[in-house]
N, C-alpha and C positions, 0 to 999 in steps of 0.2 A: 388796398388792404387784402382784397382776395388773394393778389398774386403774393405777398407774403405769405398769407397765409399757408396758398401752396409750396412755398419754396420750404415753409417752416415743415412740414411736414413728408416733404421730399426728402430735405435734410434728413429727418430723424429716421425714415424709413432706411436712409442709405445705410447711416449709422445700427441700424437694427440689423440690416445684411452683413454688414464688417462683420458685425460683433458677432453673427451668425457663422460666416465664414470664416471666423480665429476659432472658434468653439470646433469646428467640421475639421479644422487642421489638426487639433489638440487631441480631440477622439480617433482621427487614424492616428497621429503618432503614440498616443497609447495603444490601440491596435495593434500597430507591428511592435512595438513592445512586447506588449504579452504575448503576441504568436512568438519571437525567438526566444521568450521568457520559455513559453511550453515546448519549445523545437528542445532547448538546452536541458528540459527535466527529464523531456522523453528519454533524450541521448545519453543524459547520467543514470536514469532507473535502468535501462537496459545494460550498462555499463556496470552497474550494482549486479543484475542478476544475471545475467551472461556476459561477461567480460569480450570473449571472443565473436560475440553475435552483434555486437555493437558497435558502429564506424567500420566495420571490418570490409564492408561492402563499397562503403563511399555514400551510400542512399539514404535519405533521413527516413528516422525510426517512425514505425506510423501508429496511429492509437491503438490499431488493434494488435498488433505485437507487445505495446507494452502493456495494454487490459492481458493479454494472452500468458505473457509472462509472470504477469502479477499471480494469475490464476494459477499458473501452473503450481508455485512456488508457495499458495496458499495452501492447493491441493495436496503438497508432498509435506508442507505444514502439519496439516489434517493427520495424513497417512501416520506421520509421525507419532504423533500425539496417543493416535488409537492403538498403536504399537507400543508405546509406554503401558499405556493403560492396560493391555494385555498380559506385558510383563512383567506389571507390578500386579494383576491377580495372579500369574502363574508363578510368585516370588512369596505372594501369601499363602497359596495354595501350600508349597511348598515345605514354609517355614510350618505352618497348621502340621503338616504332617512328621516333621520334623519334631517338633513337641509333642506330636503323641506317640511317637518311636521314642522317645527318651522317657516319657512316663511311664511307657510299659519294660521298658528296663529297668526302670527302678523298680517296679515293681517284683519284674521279674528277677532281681539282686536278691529285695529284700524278704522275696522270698526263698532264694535259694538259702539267706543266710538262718531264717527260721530253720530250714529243713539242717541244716549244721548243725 
């Protein structure tokens, strides 16, 4: 009865390793999954933001070229932005001044037409 008992539990221990070793198999092939998952985004985002800087070389894209270009591209985002924002107060400024050159012509009409 012992030796059953061992075999029964040799059994199951084997069966716990399989089932350990299909699990081990499953998680690297997911692994290289998502590494040429991320090889293939790196290679497109680079290819979004420099066309010519990406495959051009032959060499895959590395994280930090594409953090670097993201950065850059957010940074000239930025630039952008605060360049609107300049020239929509230098477009108010403008217009402000613009309406109080026509007010004081009218003024200055309506009083020429008094002095008539």
């Amino acid at each position: 009865q012992a030796e059953e008992e061992l075999r029964a539990a040799w059994s199951q221990q084997a069966q716990q390793l399989r089932e350990m070793e299909r699990r081990e198999r499953l998680l690297r092939s997911d692994m290289k999954r998502a590494g040429e998952q991320l090889e293939s985004f790196k290679t497109r985002v680079m290819q979004v933001c420099s066309p010519s800087a990406a495959g051009s070389t032959g060499k895959p894209v590395t994280e930090q070229q594409v953090i670097e270009k993201v950065r850059q591209i957010s940074d000239e985002n930025k630039q952008s932005h605060e360049r609107e924002k300049s020239l929509q107060k230098e477009l108010s400024s403008r217009l402000a001044k613009e309406r109080e050159v026509s007010a004081n012509i009218e003024v200055l009409k309506n009083s020429l037409q008094k002095l008539q």
